[in-house]
N, C-alpha and C positions, 0 to 999 in steps of 0.2 A: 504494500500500500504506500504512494505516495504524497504527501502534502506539504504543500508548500505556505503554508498560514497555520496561525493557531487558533482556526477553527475548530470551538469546543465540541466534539461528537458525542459529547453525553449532554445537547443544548436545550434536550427539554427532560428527559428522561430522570436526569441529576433531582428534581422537584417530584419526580414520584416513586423511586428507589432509594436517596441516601437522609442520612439523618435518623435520629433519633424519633422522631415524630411520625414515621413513615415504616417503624414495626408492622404495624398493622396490614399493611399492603407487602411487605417483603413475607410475612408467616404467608400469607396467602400463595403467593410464588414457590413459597419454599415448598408446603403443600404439593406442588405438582411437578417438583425435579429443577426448580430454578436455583441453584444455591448461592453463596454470596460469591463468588467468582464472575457466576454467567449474568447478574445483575450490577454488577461492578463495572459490566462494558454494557456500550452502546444497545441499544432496543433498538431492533430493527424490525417493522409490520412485513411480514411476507400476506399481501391480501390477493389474495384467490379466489378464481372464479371456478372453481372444481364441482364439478354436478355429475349426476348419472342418468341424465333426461336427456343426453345428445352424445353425437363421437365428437362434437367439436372439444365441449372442455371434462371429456369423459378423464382422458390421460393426465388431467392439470395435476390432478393430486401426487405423482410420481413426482414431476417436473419441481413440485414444492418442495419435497423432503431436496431435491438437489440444489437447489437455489440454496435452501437454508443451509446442507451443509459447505456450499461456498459462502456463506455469511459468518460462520463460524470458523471455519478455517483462514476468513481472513480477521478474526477478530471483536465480531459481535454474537450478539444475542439474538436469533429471531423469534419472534414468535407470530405463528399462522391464525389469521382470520379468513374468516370464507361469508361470500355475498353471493346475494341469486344469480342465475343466470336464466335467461328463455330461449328456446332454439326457437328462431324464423321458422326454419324448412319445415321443424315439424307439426309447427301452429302453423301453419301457412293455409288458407283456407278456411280456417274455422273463427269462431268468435274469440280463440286464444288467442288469437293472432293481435288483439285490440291491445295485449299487456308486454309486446315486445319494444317497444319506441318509450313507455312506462317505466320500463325495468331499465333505461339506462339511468336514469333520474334516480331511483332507488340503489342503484348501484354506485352512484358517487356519493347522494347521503351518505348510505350505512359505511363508506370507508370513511368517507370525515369524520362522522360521529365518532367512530373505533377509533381512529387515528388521535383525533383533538384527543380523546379521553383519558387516553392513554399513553399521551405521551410520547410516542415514538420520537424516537431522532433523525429515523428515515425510514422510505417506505420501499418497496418493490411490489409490484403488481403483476398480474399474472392472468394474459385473458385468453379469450379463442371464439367464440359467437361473436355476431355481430355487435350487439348492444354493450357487451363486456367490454369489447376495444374502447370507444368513446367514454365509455363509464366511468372507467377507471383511471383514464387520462383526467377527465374533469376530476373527478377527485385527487388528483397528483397538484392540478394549478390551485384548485381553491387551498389545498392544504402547505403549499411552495415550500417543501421541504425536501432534504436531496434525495432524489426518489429515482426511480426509471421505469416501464413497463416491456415486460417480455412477453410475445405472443406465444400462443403453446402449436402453432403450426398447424398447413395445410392436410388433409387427406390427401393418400393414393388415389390415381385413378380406379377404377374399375373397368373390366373388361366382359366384351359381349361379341359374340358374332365378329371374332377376330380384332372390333374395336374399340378403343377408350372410352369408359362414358363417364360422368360426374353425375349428381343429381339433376344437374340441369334436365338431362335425358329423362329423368323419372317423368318432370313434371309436364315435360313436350309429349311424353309415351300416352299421360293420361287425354289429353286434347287427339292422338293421335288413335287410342282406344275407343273414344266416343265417337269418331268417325267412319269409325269399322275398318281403319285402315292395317290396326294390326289385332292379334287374339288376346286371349284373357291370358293363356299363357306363355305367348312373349310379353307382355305386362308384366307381368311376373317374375318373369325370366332379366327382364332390364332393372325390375327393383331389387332384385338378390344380388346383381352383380353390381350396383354402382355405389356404395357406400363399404369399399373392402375393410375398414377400420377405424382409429381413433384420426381427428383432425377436423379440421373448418371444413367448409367446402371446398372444391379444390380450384375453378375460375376466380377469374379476375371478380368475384363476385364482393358483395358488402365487406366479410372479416378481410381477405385478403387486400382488397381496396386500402382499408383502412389500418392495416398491418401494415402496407409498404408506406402510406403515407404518413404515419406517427415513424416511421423511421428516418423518411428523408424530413420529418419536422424536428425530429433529433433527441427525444424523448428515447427511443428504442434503441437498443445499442446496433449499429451497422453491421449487417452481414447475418445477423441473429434471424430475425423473423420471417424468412423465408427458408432455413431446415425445415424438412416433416416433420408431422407429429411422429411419424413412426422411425426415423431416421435415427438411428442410437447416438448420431452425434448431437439431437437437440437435449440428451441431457448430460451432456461435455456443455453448449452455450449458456444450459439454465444453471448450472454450477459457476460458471466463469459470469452470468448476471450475479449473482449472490456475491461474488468475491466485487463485482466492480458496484456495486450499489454501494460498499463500504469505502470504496476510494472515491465515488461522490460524495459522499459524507464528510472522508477528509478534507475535502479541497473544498466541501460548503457550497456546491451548484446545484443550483434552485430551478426547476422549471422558470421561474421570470425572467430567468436569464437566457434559456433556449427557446422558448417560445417568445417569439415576437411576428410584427406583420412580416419581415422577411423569410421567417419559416416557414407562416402559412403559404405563403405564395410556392416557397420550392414546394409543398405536401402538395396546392392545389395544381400544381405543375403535372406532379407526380402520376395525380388522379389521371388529370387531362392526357397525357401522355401514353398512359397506361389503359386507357377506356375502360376504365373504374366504375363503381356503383355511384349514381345518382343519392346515395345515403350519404355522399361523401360531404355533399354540399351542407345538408344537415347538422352534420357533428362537425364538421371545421368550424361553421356558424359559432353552433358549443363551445368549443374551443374557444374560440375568442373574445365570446362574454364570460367564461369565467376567466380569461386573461385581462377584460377590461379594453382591449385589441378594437380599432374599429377595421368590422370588413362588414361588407356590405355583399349580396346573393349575384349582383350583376360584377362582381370581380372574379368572378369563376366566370364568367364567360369572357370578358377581358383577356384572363390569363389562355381561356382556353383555346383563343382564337389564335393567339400566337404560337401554341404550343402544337408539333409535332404528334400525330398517332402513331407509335413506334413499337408497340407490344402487340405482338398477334395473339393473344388469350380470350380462351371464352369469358362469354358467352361469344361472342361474334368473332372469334378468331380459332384458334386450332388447337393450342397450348394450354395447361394447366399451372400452376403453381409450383410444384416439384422441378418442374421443368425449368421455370424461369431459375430455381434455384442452382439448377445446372449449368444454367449458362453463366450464371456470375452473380444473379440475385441481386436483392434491391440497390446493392453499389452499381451497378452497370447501368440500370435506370440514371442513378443519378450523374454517373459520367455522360449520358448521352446528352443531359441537361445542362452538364456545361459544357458539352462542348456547341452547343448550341446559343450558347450565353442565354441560357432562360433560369441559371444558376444564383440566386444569393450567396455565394462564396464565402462569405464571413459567418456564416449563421453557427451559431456554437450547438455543438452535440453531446451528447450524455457521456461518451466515452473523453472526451475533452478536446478530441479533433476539433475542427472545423468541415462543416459537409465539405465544400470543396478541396479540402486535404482529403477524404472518405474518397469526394469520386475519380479524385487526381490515382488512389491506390488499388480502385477499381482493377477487378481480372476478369478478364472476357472468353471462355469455353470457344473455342477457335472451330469455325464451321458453325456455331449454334444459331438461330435464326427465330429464336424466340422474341432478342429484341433487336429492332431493323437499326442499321446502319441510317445515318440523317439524309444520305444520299437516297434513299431506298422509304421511305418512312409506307407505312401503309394508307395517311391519307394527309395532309399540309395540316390539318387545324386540328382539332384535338377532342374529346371523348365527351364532352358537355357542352350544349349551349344554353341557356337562358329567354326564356320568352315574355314578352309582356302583351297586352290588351287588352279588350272590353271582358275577356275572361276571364285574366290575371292581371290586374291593374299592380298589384305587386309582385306580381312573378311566378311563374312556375319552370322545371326544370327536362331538359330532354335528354337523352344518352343516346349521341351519337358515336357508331363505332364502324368500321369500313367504308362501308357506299351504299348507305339505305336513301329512303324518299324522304327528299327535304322538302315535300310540299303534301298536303291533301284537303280537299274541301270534297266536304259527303253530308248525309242526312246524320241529326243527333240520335242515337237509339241510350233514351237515357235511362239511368238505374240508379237506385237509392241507396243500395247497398252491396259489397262483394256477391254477394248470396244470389242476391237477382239476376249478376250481370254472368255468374256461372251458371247457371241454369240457364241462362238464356246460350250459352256459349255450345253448354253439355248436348242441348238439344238442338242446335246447326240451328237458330231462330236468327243468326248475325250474318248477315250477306254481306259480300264485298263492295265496298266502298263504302261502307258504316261508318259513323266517326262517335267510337261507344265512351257517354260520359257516367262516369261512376263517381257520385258525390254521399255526402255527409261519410266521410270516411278518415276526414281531416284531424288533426291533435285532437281539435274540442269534438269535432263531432262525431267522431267513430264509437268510441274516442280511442285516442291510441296513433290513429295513421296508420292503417293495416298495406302491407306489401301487398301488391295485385299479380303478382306471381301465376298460380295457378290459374290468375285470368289469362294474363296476357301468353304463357307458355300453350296450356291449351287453344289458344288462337294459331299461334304456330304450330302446334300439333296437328289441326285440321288441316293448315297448306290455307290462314287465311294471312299468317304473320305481314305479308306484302302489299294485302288489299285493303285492310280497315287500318283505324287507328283510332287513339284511346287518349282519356285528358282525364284525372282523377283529381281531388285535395287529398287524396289518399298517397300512398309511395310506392314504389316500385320493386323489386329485389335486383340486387347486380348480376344476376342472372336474366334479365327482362331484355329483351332486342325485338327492335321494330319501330317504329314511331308514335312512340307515347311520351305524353308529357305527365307528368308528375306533380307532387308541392303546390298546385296550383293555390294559390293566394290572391284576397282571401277564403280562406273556405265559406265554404256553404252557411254552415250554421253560424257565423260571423258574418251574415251580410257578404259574399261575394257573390260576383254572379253566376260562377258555375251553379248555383241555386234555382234559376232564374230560366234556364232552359228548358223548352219541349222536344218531343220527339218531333224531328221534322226539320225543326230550324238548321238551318246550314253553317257549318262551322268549319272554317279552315284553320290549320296549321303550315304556316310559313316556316320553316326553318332559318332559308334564308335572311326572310327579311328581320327575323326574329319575335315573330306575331303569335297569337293565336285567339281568336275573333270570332262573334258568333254575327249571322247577319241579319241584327235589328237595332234599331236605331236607339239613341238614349232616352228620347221618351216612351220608348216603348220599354227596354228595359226596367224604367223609372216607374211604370206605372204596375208593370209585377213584381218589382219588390215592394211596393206598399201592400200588395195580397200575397204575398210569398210566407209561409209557415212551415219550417221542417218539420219531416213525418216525426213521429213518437218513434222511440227506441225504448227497449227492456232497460228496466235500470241495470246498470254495467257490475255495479258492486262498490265498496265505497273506496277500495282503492282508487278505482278509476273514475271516480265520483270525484275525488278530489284533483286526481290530474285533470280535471278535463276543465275544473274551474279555476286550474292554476296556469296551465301550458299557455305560450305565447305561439304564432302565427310560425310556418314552413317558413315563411320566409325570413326570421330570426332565430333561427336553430331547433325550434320548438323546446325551448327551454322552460323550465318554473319558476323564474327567480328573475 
């Protein structure tokens, strides 16, 4: 361990371990194997997203004991807390689905709360679902203590009929089932083989998104969060995180010091580059109101316009996660950014590099073709744009990735809720050139924000993915390709006017110009929203009774606070 200050590492822990007065809380420790040695050093929070309701963070709990003993072997004390988690994929579709966007809010509390309480000195964090990633970062800034977050890696692919599938295939198989395009036991047969073990999903989908991007924002340690989960060297990185969490402690660097606007811009770089989940826009938002940070929703399409598509990963490309980690892993990304000068070079990292020292040491798998040469990119502008108009006056979000339709104007076929718009999907009732809006789905009014996933994938299941297109307050999964827009703001049950539409009326989405319009005029608009009433919904339950009257707008992070 090295330090260069006399940074006190025992700077909050000293007030609830030493002294005379503090018997009472030391018997208690002692009680459970902490003796006066291991309380004598530094408290270190190892907080854990460890569950057995998914592969993503099935494996976390291994990964913890190794972190902890690289904490102790470089010198501290850890001690594990663990906080919920919720898998997307496998609420995906249902009304669980309403408590995934919920549970990152709940996941930054409960580590602050455990954190403040108790003192830690520094923290390490440990995630792998979607909502874990952002969680737990936000509880890292509110708490700006020397901390880091390790992801616990992607899944293997799975194999079918000689080829790769991820889950993406599960959820295109079921659109592709209802069609009669394939049997009940190839169904079957695609969902036995595409989840082979422990890990995230394995595209460019929400966790991985947001894995590479907390790495090039510099919170993650470089080169870490792309190992497998199954890869026996990601518990060689989770050991070498535990030993480097206590040399950020020595040297006293605070997330306020790595996260600034120049780091979100390389993470939204990273997104855009990478044709990343649209969830990205969401939690960077997060990110920057618990930093205090002003970013605003239309500087993700700023960035993204200038920025190169350079990663061929599903959903819309060929590649998986493992793979990018073969070619040279998140440093390669971040070398292709600067050499592109779309780099903040100065931005400080967890490991105490600087990114542009990270992407200057970058190594590149010679032949690999996972991420494109600048010369070669797979399209000029990058994985996100941003839309406004009479439907999104504050914005909503699209995910562009290769060479889809940047334009459609069709008849509205509109639905009130996920539920509606798969039934209508289930039973072929969606003709091509549809433009399907799915509302009250939003923060307040889902509540939650449910992923439209199993909409939008059984759309491409049936062979319509090309013909319609879709515009929700609701979000997307990084899994979703096609022309949908997302986040739309404001929602519905706050007065926007996705609210406001019938079946019939004409709505295009411009890509290009950056639009997305329904076509009637503002008096006429004006005069349904003075008769406009959203439908009743079951009460949610009082958790989300309470999110739903705390959440702020998609287009603010969809934050509580």
């Amino acid at each position: 361990m090295s330090s260069s200050s006399a940074f006190d590492i025992k700077h909050r822990s000293r007030a609830l371990t030493q002294g005379p007065e503090r018997a009472a809380a030391r018997s208690y420790l002692k009680g459970i194997g902490y003796d006066d040695e291991a309380l004598s050093k530094p408290l270190v929070a190892v907080a854990n997203t460890w569950i057995e309701t998914m592969p993503c963070n099935f494996h976390l709990r291994a990964l913890g004991a190794k972190v902890k003993a690289g904490i102790r072997a470089a010198g501290g004390t850890p001690m594990e807390l663990n906080t919920i988690a919720i898998s997307d994929g496998i609420t995906m579709g249902t009304a669980g689905m309403k408590a995934s966007l919920a549970s990152r809010e709940v996941i930054a509390d409960s580590i602050e709360l455990v954190c403040d309480a108790h003192m830690f000195d520094a923290v390490i964090a440990i995630s792998g679902c979607d909502k874990t990633i952002p969680g737990t970062v936000m509880a890292l800034c509110r708490l700006d203590l020397p901390s880091l977050m390790l992801y616990g890696g992607s899944i293997m692919p799975g194999h079918y009929n000689g080829d790769r599938v991820t889950i993406q295939e599960v959820f295109e198989a079921v659109g592709a089932h209802a069609a009669g395009r394939i049997t009940d036991e190839e169904l079957t047969a695609i969902e036995d083989a595409a989840s082979p073990g422990a890990g995230a999903c394995g595209g460019q989908f929400t966790a991985n998104t947001m894995a590479m991007a907390f790495e090039v924002l510099g919170i993650s340690p470089a080169g870490f969060s792309m190992v497998p989960a199954v890869n026996p060297r990601k518990a060689e990185v989770a050991e070498q995180a535990g030993a480097l969490v206590m040399d950020v402690l020595a040297r006293g660097l605070r997330p306020s010091a790595i996260i600034t606007r120049q780091s979100l811009e390389n993470a939204i770089a990273a997104i855009a580059c990478s044709g990343g989940s649209t969830n990205g826009v969401l939690h960077l938002l997060a990110i920057a109101r618990e930093m205090g940070i002003e970013l605003a929703i239309d500087d993700f399409d700023v960035i993204s316009e200038r920025t190169p598509l350079l990663c061929d990963l599903k959903p819309s490309g060929q590649y998986v996660a493992p793979d990018l980690y073969e070619a040279g892993g998140v440093p390669l990304v971040m070398a292709r950014l600067q050499q592109a000068g779309l780099l903040h070079e100065d931005a400080m990292t967890v490991t105490g590099q600087t990114i542009g020292e990270v992407a200057a040491g970058a190594t590149e798998t010679p032949g690999q073709r996972v991420v494109r040469p600048l010369d070669d990119p797979l399209k000029e502008t990058g994985g996100l744009a941003i839309l406004h108009g009479n439907l999104a006056p504050d914005g909503c979000v699209v995910k562009l990735a290769g060479y889809e339709r940047r334009r459609q104007t069709g008849p509205a076929r509109v639905f009130e809720s996920e539920e509606d718009a798969m039934a209508a999907v289930t039973s072929r009732a969606i003709k091509a050139g549809d433009v399907i809006v799915i509302r009250n789905e939003g923060p307040a009014g889902g509540p939650g924000m449910r992923e439209m996933l199993a909409v939008t994938a059984a759309l491409v299941g049936e062979g319509l993915g090309g013909d319609v297109a879709l515009i929700t307050d609701g979000r997307f999964s990084g899994a979703t390709r096609g022309l949908m827009a997302g986040h739309v703001a404001p929602e519905s049950v706050r007065g926007g006017p996705i609210g406001l539409v019938r079946d019939g009326d004409q709505i295009t989405l411009d890509v290009t110009a950056r639009r997305v319009d329904v076509a009637l005029s503002d008096d006429e608009l004006a005069a349904r929203a003075g008769a406009y009433q959203p439908p009743e919904r079951p009460f949610p339950g009082v958790a989300l009774s309470k999110y739903a009257r705390l959440v702020s707008s998609a287009a603010e992070g969809a934050v509580t606070h």
